[in-house]
N, C-alpha and C positions, 0 to 999 in steps of 0.2 A: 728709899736708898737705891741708888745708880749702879751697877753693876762695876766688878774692876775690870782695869782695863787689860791686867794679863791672867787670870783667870781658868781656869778650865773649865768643862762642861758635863753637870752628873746629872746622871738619871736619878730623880726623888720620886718619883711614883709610874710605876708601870700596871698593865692589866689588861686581859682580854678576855673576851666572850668564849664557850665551846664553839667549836666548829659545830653547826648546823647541815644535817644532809640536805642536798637537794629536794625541795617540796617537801621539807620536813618539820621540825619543832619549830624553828624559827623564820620558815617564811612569811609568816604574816606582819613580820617586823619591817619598816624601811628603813633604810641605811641609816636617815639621821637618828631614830629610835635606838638601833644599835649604837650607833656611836656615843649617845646619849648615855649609855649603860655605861661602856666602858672609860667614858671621860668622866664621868661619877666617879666609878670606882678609882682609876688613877688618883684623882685630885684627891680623894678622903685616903687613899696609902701615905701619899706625897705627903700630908697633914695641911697642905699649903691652903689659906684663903682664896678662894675664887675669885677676889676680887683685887688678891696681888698678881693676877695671871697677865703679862701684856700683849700675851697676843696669842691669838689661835691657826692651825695650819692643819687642816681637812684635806681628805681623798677619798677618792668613790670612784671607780673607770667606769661602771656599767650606769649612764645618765638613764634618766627616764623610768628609774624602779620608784620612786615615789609617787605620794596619789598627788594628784593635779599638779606634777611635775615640779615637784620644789625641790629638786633635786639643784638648779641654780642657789638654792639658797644654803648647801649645808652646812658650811663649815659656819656660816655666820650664824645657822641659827643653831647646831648642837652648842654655840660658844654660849648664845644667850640663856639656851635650857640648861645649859650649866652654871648661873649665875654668873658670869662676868660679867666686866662693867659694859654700860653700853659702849662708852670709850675705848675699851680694848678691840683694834679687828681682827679679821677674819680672812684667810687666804684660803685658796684651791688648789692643789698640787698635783699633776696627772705623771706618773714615769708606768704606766700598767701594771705590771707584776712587781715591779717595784717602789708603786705608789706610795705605800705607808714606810718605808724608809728613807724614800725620801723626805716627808713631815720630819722627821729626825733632824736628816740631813741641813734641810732648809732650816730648821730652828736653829741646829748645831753653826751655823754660819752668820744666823741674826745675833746670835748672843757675842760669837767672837768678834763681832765688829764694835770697833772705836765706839765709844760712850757718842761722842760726838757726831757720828752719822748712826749709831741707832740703840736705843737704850734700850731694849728690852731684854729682861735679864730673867725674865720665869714663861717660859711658850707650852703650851698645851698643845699635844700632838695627835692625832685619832686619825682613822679608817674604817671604813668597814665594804661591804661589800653584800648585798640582796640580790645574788642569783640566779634565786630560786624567780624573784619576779622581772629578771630580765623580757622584758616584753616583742612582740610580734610588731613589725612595720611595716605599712603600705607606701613601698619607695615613690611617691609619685615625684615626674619628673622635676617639675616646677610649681610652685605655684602660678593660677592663672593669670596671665594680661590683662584681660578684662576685667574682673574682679580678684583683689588681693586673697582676700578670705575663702576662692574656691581654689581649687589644685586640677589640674592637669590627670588623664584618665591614664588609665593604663600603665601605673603603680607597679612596681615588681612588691611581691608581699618576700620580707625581711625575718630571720630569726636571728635575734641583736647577738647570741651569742656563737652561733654558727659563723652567721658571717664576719665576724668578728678574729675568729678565728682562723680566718686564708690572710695574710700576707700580700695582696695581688700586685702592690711593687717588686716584692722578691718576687714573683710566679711562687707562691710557695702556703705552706699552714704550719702551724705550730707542731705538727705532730710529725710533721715529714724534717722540718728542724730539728727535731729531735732525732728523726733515724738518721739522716744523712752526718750529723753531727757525731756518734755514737757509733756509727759504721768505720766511718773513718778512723775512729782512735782503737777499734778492733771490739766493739762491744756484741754479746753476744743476745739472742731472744733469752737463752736459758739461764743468763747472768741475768736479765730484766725483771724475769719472771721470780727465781729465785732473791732478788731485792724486794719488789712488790708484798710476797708472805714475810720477807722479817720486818717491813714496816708498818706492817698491821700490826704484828706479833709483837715490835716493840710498843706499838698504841699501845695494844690491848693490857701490857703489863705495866706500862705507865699510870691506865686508869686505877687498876689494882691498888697500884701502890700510890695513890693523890690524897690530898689531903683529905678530899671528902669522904675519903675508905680509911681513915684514923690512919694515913703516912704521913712522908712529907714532900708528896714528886706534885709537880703540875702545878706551884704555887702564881704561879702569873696566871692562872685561870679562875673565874669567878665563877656562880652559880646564876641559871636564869630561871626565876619563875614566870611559868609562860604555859598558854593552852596550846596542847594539838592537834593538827587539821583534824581530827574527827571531833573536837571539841571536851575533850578532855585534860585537865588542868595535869601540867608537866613541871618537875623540880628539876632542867637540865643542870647535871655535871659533870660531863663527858664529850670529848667529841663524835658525834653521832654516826659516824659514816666508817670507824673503825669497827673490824669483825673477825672473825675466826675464820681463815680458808688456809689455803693447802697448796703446795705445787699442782700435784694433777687437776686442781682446779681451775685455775688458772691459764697454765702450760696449754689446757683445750681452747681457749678464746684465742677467735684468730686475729692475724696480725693483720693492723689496717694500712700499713706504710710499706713504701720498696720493698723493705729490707726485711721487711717482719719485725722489726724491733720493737713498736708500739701495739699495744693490744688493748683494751677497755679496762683489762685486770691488773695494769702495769701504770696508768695514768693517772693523773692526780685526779680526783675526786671534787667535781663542781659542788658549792656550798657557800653557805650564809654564813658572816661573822664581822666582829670588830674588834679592834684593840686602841689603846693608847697610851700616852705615856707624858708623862710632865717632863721636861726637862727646863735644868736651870745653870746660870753664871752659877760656879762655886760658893764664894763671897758671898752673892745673896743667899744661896739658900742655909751655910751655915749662917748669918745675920737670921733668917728668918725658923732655923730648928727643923727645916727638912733631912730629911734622908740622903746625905752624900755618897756612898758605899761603893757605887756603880759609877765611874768616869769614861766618857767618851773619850777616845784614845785617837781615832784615824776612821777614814770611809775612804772609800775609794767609787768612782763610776769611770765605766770603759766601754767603749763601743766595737761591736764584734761583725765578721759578715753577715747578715739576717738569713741567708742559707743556714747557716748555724746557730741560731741566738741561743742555742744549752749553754754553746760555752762562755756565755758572760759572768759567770761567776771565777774565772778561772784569772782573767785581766782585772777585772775590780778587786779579787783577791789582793793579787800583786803587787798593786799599785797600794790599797790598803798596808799591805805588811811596811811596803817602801815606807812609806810616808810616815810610819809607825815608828820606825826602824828593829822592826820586827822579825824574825824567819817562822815557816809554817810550825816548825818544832816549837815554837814559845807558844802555839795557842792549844790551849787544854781539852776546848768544846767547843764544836762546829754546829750551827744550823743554816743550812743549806737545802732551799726550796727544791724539793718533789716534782715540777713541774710535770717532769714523766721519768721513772724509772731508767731510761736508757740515757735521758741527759744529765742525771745528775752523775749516771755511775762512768761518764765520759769525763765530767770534772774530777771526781775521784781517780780517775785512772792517770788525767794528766796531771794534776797536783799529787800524786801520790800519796794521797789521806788515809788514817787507820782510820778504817771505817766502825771500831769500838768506839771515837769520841766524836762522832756525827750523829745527828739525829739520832740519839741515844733512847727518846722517847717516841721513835716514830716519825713519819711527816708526813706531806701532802699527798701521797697515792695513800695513805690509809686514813688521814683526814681533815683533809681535804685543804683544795685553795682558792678562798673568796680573794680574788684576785689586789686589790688593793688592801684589805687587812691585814694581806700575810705579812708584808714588812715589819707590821707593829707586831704582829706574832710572834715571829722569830726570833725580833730582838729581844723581847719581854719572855721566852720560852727561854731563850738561851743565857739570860741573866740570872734567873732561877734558881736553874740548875748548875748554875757557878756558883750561886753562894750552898746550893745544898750538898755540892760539892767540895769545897771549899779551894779552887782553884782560880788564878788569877788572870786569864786571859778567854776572851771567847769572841768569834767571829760568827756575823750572821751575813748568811748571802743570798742572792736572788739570781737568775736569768730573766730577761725582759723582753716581750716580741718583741719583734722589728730589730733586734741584735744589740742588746745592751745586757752589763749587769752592773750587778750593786752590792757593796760590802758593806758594813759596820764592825769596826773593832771594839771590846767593850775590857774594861779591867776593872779589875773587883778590888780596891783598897784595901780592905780587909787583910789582903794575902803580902805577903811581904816575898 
């Protein structure tokens, strides 16, 4: 059955992996492995057959974490490890920290198009991101003239995710974006440092209270059984890099930027994970008995000075609400990427957000952001906790290096 052709767009199965610390539970995993886990799980929520899926749309920023580099291959091959057909393909989607919202996004625009330029009315959506094996590279300059298969001496040796991290278009690094960005809107260290402990604090009582502690919080998250680098077998159900500290704890780590704004106890937290998400035409997936509840409403993407990229959540917002015909007062629950402490509380300051229905469970300084998953996170974290709320609007948003950001609006049918 062909999708309609005015239709809307619902999320029928979402889910994500715990965040993994750093060389921790789950770095022995490769991204496609994780994705592998969390496009399972989506599709068996969704109830949907695998092989009514028409099309798959993958992301991963950090290339070269797989063994013998099949990282070209992932999105095609998490589709085939998950049983689709061989007929259905398979895309790659890069926006960096907004990677996995955009798989959304891009499904979200395959479905709304005319039957006629593109029928695909059920998309499988994933991320993930293996940090931990971000690898070491010997830049050499070329390879040789003489011989293709030798390289040119005198290599600069490369840490993928350091360098990765200056900007050298802007003159600039992610972290000095953040203070410069943060400085400006009047943001303080002791305001940074003082967000940093309530977002651990909100982890920590989110894990409390998750389903795997007989609640009902954290239900987009699934369990992994997996060994630990010392070789001991591990039931992860939590995100691992969430912890108990303190202002004075903190407050002493010094600041690495201008302005002091950024510190190591104030930034998000590098880490392994994945998520995904089924989405479908309406039409089909009531025809097919999936899960409608969750409707894609509006996204928005905007591009910001890259001196600043924190504040790309603050234009994709807007544009999001525009398009929605939304105001910030109609959305109930925020999740709005961590990227560091002082950029987010720059977007909270200029949006004037109550900071009670944001990251209500915590986020990324306390745990953590595999940089391409987090999209799928957010939105599947902040869906959740709408219906466990019982509230009918929720926005997830992102900041993107190089000066971009990314919204999702989501609305929970249920609520009237």
């Amino acid at each position: 059955m062909a999708k309609s052709e005015k239709s809307s767009v619902v999320i029928a199965g979402a889910a994500r992996t715990p965040i993994g610390i750093k060389c921790g539970t789950l770095s022995s995993f490769a991204p496609e492995d994780l994705a592998v886990l969390a496009a399972n799980e989506a599709i068996s929520r969704s109830g949907v057959n695998a092989e009514e899926i028409d099309a798959a749309i993958g992301a991963n920023v950090y290339q070269f974490t797989a063994p013998h580099t099949q990282d070209l291959y992932f999105p095609r091959n998490v589709g085939l490890r998950c049983g689709l057909r061989t007929e259905t393909p398979a895309l790659m989607v890069q926006r960096i920290c907004g990677s996995g919202m955009q798989t959304v996004i891009n499904a979200w625009q395959q479905i709304a198009m005319p039957p006629e330029l593109d029928d695909a009315s059920v998309i499988l959506c994933f991320a993930a991101e293996a940090m931990s094996r971000c690898p070491r590279i010997n830049r050499a300059p070329r390879r040789s003239g003489a011989e293709f298969w030798d390289f040119e001496q005198d290599g600069q040796v490369e840490d993928t995710i350091l360098a990765s991290l200056d900007h050298t278009l802007a003159d600039t690094s992610m972290m000095r974006t953040a203070d410069e960005y943060a400085a400006g809107v009047g943001v303080t260290r002791a305001e940074c440092d003082a967000f940093a402990v309530e977002s651990h604090s909100r982890a920590l009582a989110a894990a409390a209270q998750s389903h795997f502690n007989n609640g009902d919080g954290l239900r987009g998250m699934f369990a992994v059984d997996t060994t630990a680098p010392d070789g001991q077998p591990v039931y992860l159900a939590r995100d691992e890099s969430a912890r108990a500290t303190t202002l004075e704890t903190i407050s002493r780590l010094p600041g690495l930027t201008k302005n002091k704004l950024v510190s190591p106890g104030n930034a998000s937290e590098i880490g392994d994970g994945a998520g995904a998400i089924v989405a479908a035409d309406r039409a089909r997936a009531e025809a097919l008995g999936l899960p409608c509840q969750f409707e894609l409403v509006s996204y928005g993407v905007a591009g910001v000075e890259p001196r600043i990229m924190g504040q790309g959540p603050v234009p994709s917002i807007e544009q999001a609400l525009a398009r929605a015909g939304l105001k910030k007062d109609d959305i109930d629950l925020w999740e709005i990427n961590e990227a560091f402490a002082a950029q987010y509380l720059g977007v909270e300051k200029e949006l004037g957000l109550d900071r009670s229905t944001v990251n209500v469970n915590g986020g990324a300084v306390a745990i953590g952001h595999p940089l391409a998953a987090t999209g799928v996170r957010l939105i599947t974290d902040v869906m959740y906790e709408m219906d466990r709320r019982g509230v009918k609007y929720g926005c997830a948003s992102a900041c993107i290096g190089g000066g971009q950001g990314a919204a999702v609006i989501l609305r929970n049918t249920a609520v009237k």
